[in-house]
C-alpha positions in Angstrom: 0.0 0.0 0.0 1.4 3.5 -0.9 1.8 6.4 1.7 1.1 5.8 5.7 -1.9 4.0 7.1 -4.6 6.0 8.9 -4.9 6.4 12.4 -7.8 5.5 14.6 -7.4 6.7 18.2 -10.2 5.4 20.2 -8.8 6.4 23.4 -11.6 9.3 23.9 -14.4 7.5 22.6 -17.2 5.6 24.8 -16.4 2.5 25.3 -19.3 0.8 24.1 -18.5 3.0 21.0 -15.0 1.3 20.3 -15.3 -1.9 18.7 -18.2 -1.1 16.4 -16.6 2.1 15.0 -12.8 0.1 14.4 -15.0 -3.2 12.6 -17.0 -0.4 10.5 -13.2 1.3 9.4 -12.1 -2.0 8.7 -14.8 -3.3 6.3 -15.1 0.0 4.5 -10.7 -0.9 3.6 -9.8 -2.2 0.5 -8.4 -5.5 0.0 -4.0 -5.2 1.1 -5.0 -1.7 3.0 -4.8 -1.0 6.5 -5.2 1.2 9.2 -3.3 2.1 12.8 -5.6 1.6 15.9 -4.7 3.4 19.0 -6.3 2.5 22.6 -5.2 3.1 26.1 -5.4 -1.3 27.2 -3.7 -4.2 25.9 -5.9 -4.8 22.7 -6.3 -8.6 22.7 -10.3 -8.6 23.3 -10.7 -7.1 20.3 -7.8 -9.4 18.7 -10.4 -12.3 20.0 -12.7 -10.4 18.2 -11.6 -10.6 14.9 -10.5 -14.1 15.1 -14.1 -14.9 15.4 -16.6 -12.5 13.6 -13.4 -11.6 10.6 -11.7 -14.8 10.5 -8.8 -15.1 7.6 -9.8 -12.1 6.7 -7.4 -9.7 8.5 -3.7 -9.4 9.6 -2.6 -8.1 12.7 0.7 -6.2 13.3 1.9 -4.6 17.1 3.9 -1.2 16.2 3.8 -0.4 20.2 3.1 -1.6 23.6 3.3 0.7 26.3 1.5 0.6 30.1 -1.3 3.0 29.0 -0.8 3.1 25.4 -0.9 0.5 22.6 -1.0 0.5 18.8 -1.5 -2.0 16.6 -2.1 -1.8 12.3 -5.3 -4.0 11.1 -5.0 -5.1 7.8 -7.1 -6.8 5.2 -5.6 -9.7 3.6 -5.2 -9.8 0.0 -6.8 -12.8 0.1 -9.2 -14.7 2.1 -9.2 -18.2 4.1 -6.9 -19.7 6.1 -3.3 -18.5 7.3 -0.3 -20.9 7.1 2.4 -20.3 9.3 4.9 -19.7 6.5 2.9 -17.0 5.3 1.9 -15.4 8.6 5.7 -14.7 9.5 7.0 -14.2 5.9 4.5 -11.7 5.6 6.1 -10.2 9.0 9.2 -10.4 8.2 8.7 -8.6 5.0 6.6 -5.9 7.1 9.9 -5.5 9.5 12.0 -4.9 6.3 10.3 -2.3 4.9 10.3 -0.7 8.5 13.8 -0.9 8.8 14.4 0.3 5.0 12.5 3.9 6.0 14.4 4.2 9.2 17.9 3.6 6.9 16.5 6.2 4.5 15.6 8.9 7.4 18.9 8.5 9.5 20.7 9.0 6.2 19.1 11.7 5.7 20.1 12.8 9.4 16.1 13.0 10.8 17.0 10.8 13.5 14.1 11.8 15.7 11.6 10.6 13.0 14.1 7.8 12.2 14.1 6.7 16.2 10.7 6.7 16.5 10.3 4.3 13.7 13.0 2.0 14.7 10.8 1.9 17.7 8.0 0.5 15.8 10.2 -2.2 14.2 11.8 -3.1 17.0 8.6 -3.6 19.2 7.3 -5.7 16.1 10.5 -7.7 15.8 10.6 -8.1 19.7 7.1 -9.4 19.1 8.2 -11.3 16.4 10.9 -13.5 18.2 8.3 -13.7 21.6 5.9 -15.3 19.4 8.6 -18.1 17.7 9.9 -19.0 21.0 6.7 -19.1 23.2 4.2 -20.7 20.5 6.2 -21.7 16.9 8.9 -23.5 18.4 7.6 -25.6 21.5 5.0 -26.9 18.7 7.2 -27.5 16.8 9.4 -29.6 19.1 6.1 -31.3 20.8 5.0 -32.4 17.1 8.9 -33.5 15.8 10.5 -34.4 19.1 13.4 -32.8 17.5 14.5 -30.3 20.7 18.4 -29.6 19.4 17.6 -29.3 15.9 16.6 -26.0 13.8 15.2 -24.4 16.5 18.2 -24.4 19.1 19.9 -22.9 15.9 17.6 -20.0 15.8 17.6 -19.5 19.5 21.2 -18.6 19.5 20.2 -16.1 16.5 17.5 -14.4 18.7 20.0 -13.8 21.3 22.5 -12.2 18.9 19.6 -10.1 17.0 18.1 -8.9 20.6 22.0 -8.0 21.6 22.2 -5.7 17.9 18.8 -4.4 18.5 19.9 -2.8 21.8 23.1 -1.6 20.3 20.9 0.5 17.7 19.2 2.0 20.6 22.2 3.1 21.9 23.9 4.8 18.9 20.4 6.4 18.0 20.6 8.5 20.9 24.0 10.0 19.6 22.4 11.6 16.5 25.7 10.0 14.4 24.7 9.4 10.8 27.5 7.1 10.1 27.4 5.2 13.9 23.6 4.6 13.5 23.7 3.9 10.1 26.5 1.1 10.6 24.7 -0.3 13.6 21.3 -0.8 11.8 22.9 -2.3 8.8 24.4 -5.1 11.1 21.2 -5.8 12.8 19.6 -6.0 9.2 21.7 -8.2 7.6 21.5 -10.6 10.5 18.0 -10.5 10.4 17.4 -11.1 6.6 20.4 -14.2 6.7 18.0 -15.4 9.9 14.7 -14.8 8.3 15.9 -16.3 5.3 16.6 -19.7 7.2 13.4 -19.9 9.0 11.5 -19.5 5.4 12.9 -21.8 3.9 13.6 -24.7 6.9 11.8 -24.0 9.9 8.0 -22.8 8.5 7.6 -25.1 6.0 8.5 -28.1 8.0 6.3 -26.7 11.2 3.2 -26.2 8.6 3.5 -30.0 7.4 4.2 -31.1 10.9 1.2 -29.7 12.8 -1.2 -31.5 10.3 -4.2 -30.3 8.1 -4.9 -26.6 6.8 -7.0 -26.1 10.4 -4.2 -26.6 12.6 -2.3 -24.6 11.0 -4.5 -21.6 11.0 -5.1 -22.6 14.8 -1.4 -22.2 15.3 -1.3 -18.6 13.8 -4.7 -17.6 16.1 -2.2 -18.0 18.6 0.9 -16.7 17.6 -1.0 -14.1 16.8 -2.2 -13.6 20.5 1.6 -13.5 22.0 
């Protein structure tokens, strides 16, 4: 989709007003567009909500998760039916490039507050990302395959070192240095897309034919979505 996604900040309406005006936003979207919800609670009753009055018909994408304030983009899928898990996370990770491609683009041209506040974003969705691997995608997967020391002990280790760069952006960001921030979030990007790269091509494809039929799988992306 060109350009930004809308905002819709419900934090001021009624309550009772909430959910019915964010489903009305959403159906009136065209198919691949989205929008940015904004609310002052965690957001997963309304998560729950789509899963069952919009199923397969939506994605669902954290850009920020603070105490009072959360922020999440709702878009409608392309197509409609059932997620796999390959792509449900390809589709993520090919969200947190494009994120990480605008905050290369603003640093270099030195609008680092703009450029930190949008490395935010992608770092609260890659954060996200990895929480949702280790907590849902990979226990499955070792439950189902009884393989513990195989691919995913592999991408542990790569989480660790990803997490470790993502903090070292932070750091550098906060010195307004075009050339320090710049090198710092080319490192955590070309780890990312060699690690992203390996669980495409190994780890989804074998955890959507190991969890069984086209049900399961969507099952399994309900809840990585809910992580």
């Amino acid at each position: 989709m060109a350009g930004r996604a809308r905002t819709l900040d419900v934090r001021r309406m009624a309550v009772a007003r909430r959910h019915p005006e964010i489903f009305r936003v959403f159906d009136s979207l065209d198919l691949g567009d989205a929008f940015v919800v904004v609310v002052d609670h965690d957001p997963k009753p309304l998560l729950y909500q789509f899963q069952m009055e919009r199923p397969g018909r939506f994605e669902w994408a954290v850009l920020e998760a603070e105490a009072d304030r959360f922020r999440v983009e709702i878009r409608r899928r392309g197509r409609e039916g059932p997620h796999s898990v390959k792509e449900f996370l390809q589709n993520d990770h090919r969200r947190l490039s494009a994120v990480f491609s605008e905050v290369a683009r603003l640093l270099a041209v030195g609008s680092f507050r703009e450029g930190g506040r949008r490395f935010a974003e992608g770092a609260c969705g890659l954060d996200w990302h990895i929480n949702a691997e280790e907590r849902v995608l990979f226990p499955t997967f070792e439950a189902v395959t009884g393989e513990t020391n195989g691919p995913t002990a592999v991408l542990r280790a790569e989480h660790l070192e990803i997490r470790r760069l993502m903090e070292s952006v932070r750091t550098v960001l906060g010195l307004t240095d075009a050339h320090s921030s710049g090198e710092a979030l080319r490192r955590l990007v070309a780890t990312v897309s060699a690690h992203s790269g390996g669980e495409v091509r190994v780890l989804y494809s074998m955890a959507d034919h190991a969890v069984g039929g086209e049900r399961d799988r969507d099952d399994l992306v309900r809840r990585l979505q809910a992580c």
